[in-house]
mmCIF file of the N, C-alpha and C atoms, coordinates in Angstrom:
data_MODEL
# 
_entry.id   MODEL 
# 
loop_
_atom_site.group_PDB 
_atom_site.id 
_atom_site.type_symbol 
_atom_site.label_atom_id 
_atom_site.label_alt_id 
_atom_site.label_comp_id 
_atom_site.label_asym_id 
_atom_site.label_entity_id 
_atom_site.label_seq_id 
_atom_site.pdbx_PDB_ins_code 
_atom_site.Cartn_x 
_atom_site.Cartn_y 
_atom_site.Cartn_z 
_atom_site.occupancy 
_atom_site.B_iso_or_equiv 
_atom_site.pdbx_formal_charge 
_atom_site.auth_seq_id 
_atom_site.auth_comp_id 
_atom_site.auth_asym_id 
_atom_site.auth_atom_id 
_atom_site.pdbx_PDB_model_num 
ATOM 1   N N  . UNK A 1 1  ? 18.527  5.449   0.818   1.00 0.00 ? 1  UNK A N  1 
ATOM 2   C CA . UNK A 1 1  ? 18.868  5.145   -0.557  1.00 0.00 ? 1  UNK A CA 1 
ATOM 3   C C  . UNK A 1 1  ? 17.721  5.577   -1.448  1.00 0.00 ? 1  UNK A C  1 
ATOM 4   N N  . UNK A 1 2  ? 18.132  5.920   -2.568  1.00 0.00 ? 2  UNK A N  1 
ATOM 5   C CA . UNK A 1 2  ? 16.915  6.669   -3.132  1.00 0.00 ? 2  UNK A CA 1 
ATOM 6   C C  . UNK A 1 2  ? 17.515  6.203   -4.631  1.00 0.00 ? 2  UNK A C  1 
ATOM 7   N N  . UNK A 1 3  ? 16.497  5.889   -5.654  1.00 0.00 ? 3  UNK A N  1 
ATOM 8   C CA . UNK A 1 3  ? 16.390  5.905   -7.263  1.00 0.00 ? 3  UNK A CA 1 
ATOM 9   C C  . UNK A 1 3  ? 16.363  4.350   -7.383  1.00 0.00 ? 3  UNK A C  1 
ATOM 10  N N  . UNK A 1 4  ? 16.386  3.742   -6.040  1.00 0.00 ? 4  UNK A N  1 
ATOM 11  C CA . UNK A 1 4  ? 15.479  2.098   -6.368  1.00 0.00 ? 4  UNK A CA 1 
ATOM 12  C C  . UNK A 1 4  ? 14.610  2.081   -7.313  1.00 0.00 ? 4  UNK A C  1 
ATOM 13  N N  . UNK A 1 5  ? 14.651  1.100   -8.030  1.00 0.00 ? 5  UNK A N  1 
ATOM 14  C CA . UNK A 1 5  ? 12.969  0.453   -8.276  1.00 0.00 ? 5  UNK A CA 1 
ATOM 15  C C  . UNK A 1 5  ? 11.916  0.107   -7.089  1.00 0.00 ? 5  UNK A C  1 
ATOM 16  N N  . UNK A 1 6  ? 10.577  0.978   -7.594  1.00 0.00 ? 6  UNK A N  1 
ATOM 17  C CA . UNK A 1 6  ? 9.495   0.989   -6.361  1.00 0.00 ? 6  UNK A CA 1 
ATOM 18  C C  . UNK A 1 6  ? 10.106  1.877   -4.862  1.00 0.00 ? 6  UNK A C  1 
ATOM 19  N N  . UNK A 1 7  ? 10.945  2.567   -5.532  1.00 0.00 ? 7  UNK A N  1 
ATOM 20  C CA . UNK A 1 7  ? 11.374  3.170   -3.890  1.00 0.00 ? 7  UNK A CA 1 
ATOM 21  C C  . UNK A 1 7  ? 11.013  5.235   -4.447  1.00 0.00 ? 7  UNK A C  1 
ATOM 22  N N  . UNK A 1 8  ? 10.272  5.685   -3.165  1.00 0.00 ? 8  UNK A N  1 
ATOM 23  C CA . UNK A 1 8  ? 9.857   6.995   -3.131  1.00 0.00 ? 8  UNK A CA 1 
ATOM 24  C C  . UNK A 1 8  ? 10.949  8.087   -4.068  1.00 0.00 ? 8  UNK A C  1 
ATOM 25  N N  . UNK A 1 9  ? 10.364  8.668   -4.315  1.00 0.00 ? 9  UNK A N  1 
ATOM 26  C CA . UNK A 1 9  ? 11.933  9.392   -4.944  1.00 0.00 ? 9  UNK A CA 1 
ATOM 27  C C  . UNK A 1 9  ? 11.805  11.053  -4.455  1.00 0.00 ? 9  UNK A C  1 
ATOM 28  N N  . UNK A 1 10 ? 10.992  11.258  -3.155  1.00 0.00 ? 10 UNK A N  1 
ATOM 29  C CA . UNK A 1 10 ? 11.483  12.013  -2.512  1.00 0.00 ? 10 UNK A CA 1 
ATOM 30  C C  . UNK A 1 10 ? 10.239  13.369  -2.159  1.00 0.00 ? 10 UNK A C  1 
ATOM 31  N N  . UNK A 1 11 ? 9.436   12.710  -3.549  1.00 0.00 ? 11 UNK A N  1 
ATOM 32  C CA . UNK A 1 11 ? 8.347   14.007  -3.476  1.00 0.00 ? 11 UNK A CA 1 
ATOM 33  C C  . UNK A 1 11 ? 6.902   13.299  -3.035  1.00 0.00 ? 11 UNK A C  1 
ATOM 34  N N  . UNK A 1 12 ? 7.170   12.249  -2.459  1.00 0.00 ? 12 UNK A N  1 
ATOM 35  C CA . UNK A 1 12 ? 5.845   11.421  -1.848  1.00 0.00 ? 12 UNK A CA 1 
ATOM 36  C C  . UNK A 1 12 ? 5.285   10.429  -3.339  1.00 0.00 ? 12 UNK A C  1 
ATOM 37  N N  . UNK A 1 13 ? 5.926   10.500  -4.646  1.00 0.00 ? 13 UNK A N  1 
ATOM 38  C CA . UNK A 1 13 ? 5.576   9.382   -5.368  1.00 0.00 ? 13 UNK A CA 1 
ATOM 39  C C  . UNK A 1 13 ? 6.445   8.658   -5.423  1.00 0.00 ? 13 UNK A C  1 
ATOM 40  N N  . UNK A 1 14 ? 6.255   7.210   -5.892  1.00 0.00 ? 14 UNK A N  1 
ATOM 41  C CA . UNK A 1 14 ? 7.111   5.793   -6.088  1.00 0.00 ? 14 UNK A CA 1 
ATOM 42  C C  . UNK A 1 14 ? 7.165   6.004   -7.630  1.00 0.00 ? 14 UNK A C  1 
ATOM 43  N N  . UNK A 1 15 ? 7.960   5.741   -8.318  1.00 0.00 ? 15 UNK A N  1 
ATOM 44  C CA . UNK A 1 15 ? 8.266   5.296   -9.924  1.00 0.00 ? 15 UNK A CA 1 
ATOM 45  C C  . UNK A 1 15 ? 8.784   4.192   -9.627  1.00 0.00 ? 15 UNK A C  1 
ATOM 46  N N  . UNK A 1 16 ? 8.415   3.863   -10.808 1.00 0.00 ? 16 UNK A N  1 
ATOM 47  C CA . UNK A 1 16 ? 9.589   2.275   -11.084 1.00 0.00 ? 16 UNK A CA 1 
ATOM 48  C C  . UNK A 1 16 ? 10.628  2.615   -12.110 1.00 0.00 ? 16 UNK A C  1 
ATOM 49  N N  . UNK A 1 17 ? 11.397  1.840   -12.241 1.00 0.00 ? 17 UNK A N  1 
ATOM 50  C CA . UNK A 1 17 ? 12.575  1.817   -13.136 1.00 0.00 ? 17 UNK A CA 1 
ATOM 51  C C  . UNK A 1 17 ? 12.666  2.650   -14.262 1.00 0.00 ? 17 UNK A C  1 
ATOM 52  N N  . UNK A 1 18 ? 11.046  2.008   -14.736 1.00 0.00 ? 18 UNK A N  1 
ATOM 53  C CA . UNK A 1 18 ? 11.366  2.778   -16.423 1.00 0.00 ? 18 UNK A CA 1 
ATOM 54  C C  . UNK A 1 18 ? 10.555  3.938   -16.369 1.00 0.00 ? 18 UNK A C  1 
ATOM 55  N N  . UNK A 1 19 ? 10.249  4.802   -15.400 1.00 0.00 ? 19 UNK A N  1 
ATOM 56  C CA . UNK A 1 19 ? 10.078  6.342   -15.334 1.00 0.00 ? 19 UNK A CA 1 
ATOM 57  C C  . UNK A 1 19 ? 8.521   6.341   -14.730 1.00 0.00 ? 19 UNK A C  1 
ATOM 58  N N  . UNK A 1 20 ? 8.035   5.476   -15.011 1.00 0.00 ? 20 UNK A N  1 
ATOM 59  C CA . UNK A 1 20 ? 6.101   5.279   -14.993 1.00 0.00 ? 20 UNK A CA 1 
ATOM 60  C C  . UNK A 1 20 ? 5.798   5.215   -12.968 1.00 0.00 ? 20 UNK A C  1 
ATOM 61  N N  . UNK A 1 21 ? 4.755   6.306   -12.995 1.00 0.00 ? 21 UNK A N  1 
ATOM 62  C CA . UNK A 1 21 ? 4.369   5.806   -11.635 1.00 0.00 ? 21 UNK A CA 1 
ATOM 63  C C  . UNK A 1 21 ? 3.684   4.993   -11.006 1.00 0.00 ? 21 UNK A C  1 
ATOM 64  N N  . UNK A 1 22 ? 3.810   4.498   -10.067 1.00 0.00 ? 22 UNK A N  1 
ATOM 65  C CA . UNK A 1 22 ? 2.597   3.545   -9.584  1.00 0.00 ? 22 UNK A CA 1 
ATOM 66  C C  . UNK A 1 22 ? 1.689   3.784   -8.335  1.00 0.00 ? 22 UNK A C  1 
ATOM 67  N N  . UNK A 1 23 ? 1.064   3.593   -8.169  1.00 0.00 ? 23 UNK A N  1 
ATOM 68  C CA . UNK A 1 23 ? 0.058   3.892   -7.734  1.00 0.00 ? 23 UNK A CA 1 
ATOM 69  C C  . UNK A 1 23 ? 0.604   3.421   -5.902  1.00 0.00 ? 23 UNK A C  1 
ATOM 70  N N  . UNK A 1 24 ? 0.095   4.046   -4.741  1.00 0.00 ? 24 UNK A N  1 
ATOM 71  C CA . UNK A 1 24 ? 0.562   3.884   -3.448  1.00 0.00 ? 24 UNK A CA 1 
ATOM 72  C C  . UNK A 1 24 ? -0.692  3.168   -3.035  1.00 0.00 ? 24 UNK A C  1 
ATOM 73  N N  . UNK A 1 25 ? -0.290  2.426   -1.884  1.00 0.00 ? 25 UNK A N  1 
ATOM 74  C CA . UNK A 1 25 ? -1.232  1.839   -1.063  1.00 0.00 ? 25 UNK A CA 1 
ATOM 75  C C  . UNK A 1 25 ? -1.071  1.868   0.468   1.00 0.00 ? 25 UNK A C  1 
ATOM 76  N N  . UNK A 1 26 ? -1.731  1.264   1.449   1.00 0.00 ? 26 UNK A N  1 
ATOM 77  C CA . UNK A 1 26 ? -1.880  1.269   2.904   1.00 0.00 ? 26 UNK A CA 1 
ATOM 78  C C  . UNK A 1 26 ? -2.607  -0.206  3.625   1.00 0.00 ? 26 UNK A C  1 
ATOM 79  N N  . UNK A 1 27 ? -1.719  -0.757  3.814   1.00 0.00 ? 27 UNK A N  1 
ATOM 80  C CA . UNK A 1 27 ? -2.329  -2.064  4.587   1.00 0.00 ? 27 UNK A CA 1 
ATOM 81  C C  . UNK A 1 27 ? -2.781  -1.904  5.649   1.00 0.00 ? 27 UNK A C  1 
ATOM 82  N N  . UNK A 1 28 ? -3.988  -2.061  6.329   1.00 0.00 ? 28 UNK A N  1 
ATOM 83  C CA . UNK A 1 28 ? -4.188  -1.997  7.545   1.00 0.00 ? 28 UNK A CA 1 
ATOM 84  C C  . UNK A 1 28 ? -4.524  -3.545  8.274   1.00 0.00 ? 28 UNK A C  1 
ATOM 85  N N  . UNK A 1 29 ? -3.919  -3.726  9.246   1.00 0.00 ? 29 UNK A N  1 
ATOM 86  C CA . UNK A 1 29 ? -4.191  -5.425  9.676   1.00 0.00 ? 29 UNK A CA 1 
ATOM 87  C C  . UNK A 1 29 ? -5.195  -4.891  10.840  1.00 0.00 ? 29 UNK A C  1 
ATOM 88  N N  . UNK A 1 30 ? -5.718  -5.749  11.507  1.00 0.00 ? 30 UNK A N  1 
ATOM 89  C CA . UNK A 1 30 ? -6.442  -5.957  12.455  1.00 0.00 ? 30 UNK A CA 1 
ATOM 90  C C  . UNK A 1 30 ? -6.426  -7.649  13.032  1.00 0.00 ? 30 UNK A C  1 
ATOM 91  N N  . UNK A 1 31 ? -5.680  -7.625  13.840  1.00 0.00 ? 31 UNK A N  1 
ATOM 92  C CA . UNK A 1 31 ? -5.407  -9.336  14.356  1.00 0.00 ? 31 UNK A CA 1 
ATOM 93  C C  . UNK A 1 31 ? -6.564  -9.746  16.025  1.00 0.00 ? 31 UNK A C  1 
ATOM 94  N N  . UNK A 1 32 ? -7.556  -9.585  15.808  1.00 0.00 ? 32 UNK A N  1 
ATOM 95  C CA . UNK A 1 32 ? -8.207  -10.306 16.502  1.00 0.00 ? 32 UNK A CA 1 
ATOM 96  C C  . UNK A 1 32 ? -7.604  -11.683 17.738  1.00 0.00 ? 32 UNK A C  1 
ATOM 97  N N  . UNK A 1 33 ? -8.384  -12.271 18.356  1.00 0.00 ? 33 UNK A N  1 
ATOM 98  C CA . UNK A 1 33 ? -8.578  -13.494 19.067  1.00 0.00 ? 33 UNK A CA 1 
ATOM 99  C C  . UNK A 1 33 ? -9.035  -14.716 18.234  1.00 0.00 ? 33 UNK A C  1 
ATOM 100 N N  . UNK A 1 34 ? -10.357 -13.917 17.046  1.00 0.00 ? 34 UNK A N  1 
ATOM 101 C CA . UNK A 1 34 ? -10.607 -15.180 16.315  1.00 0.00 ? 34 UNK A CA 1 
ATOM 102 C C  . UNK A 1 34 ? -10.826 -14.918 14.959  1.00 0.00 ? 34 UNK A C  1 
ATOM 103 N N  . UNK A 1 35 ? -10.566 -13.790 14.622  1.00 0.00 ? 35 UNK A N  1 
ATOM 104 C CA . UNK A 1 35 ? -10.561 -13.114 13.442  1.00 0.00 ? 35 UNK A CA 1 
ATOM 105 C C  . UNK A 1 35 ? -9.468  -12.034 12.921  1.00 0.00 ? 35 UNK A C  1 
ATOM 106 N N  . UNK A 1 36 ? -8.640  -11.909 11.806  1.00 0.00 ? 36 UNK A N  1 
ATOM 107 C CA . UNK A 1 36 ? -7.683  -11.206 11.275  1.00 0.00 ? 36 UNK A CA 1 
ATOM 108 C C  . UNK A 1 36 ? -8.452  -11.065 10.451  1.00 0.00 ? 36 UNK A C  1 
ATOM 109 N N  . UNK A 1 37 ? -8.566  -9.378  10.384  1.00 0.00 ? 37 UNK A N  1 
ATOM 110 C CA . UNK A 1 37 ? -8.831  -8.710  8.765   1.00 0.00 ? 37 UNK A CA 1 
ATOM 111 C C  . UNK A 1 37 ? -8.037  -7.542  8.722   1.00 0.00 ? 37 UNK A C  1 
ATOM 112 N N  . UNK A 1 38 ? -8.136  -7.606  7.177   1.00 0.00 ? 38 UNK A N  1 
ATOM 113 C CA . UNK A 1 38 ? -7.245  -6.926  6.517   1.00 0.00 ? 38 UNK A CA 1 
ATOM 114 C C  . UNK A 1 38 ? -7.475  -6.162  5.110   1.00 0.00 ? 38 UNK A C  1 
ATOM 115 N N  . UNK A 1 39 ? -7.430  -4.553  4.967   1.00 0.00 ? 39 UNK A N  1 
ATOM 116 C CA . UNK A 1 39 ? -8.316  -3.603  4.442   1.00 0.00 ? 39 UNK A CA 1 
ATOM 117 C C  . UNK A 1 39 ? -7.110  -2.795  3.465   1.00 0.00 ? 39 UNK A C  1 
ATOM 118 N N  . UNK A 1 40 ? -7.659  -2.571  2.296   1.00 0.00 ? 40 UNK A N  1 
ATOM 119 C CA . UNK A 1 40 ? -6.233  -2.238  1.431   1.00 0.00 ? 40 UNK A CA 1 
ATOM 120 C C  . UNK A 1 40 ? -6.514  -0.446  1.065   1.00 0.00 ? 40 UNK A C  1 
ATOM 121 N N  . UNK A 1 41 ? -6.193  0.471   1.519   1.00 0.00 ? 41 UNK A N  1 
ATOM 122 C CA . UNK A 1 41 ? -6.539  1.776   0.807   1.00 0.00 ? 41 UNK A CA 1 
ATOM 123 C C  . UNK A 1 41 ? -5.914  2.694   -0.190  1.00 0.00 ? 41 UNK A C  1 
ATOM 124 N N  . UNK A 1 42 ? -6.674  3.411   -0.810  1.00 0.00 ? 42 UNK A N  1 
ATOM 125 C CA . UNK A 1 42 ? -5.351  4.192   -1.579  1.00 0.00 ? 42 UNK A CA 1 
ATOM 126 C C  . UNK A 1 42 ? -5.330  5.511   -0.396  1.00 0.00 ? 42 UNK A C  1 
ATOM 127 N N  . UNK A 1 43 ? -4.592  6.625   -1.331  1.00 0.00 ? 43 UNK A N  1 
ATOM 128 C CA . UNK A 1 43 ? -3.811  7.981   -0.532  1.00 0.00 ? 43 UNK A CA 1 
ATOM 129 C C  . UNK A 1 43 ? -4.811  8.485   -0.396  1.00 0.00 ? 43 UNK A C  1 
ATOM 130 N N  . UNK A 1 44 ? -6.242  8.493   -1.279  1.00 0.00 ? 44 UNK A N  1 
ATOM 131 C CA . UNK A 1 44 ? -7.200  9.440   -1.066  1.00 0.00 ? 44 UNK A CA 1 
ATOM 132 C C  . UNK A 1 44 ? -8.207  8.945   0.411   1.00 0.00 ? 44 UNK A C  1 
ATOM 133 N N  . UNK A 1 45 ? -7.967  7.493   0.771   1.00 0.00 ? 45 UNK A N  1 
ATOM 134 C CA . UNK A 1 45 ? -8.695  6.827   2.247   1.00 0.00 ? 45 UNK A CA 1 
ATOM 135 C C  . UNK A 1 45 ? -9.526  6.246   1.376   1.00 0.00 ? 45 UNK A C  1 
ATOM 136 N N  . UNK A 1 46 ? -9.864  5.647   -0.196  1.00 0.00 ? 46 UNK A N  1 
ATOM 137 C CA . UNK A 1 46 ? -10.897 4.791   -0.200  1.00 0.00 ? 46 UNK A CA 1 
ATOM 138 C C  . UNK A 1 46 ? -10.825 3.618   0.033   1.00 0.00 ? 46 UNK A C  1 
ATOM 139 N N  . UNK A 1 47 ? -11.408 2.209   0.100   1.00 0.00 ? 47 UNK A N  1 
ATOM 140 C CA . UNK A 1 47 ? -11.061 1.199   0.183   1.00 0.00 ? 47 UNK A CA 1 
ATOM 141 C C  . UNK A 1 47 ? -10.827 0.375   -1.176  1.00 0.00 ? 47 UNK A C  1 
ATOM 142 N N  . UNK A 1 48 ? -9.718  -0.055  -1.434  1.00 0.00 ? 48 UNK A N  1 
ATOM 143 C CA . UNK A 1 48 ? -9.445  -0.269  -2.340  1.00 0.00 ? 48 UNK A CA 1 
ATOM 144 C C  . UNK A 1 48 ? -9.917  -2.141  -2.635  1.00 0.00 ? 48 UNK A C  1 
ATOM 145 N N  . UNK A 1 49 ? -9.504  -3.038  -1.109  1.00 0.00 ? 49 UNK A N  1 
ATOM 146 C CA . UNK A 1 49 ? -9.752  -4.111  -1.232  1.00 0.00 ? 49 UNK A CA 1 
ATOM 147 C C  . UNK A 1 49 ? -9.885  -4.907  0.634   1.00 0.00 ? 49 UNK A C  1 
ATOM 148 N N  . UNK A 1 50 ? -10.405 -5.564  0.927   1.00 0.00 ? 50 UNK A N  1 
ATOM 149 C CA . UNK A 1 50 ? -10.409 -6.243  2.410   1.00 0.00 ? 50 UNK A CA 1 
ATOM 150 C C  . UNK A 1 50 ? -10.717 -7.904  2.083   1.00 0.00 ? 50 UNK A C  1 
ATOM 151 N N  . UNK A 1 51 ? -10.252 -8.107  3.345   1.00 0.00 ? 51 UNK A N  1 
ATOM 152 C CA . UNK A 1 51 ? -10.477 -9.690  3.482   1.00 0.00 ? 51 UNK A CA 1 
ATOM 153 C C  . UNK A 1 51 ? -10.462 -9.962  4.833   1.00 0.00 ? 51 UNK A C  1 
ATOM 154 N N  . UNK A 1 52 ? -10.958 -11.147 5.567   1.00 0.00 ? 52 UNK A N  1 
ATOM 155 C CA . UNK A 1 52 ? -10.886 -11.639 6.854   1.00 0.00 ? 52 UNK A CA 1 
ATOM 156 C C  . UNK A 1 52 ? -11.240 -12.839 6.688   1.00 0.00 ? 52 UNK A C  1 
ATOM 157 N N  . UNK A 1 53 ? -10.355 -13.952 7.740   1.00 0.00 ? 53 UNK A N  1 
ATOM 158 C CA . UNK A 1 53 ? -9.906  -14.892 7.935   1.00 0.00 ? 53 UNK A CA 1 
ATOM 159 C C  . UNK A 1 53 ? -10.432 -15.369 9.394   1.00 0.00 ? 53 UNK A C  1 
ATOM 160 N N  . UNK A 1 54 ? -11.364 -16.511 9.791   1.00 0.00 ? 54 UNK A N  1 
ATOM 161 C CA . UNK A 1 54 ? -10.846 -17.256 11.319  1.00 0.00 ? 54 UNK A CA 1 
ATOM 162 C C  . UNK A 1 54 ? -10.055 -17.613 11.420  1.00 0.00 ? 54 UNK A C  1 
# 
């Protein structure tokens, strides 16, 4: 399905509804034994945001 809101529209960008793009991201988890972290990137590989939890 394609021309969602927040859904790809085919050329590797997301728009939303009212024409404007938004920006992509990449969750990466890491679930540990005693630690879960979790690292947010954009398309270019920088780190955008992380966190970890015991």
């Amino acid at each position: 399905m394609s021309g969602l809101a927040g859904e790809p529209d085919g050329t590797g960008d997301a728009r939303l509804e009212s024409g404007r793009e938004h920006q992509q991201f990449v969750l990466a988890l890491d679930i540990g034994t005693t630690v879960m972290r979790g690292h947010v990137y954009d398309v270019s590989g920088h780190v955008k945001g992380a966190s970890s939890k015991k």
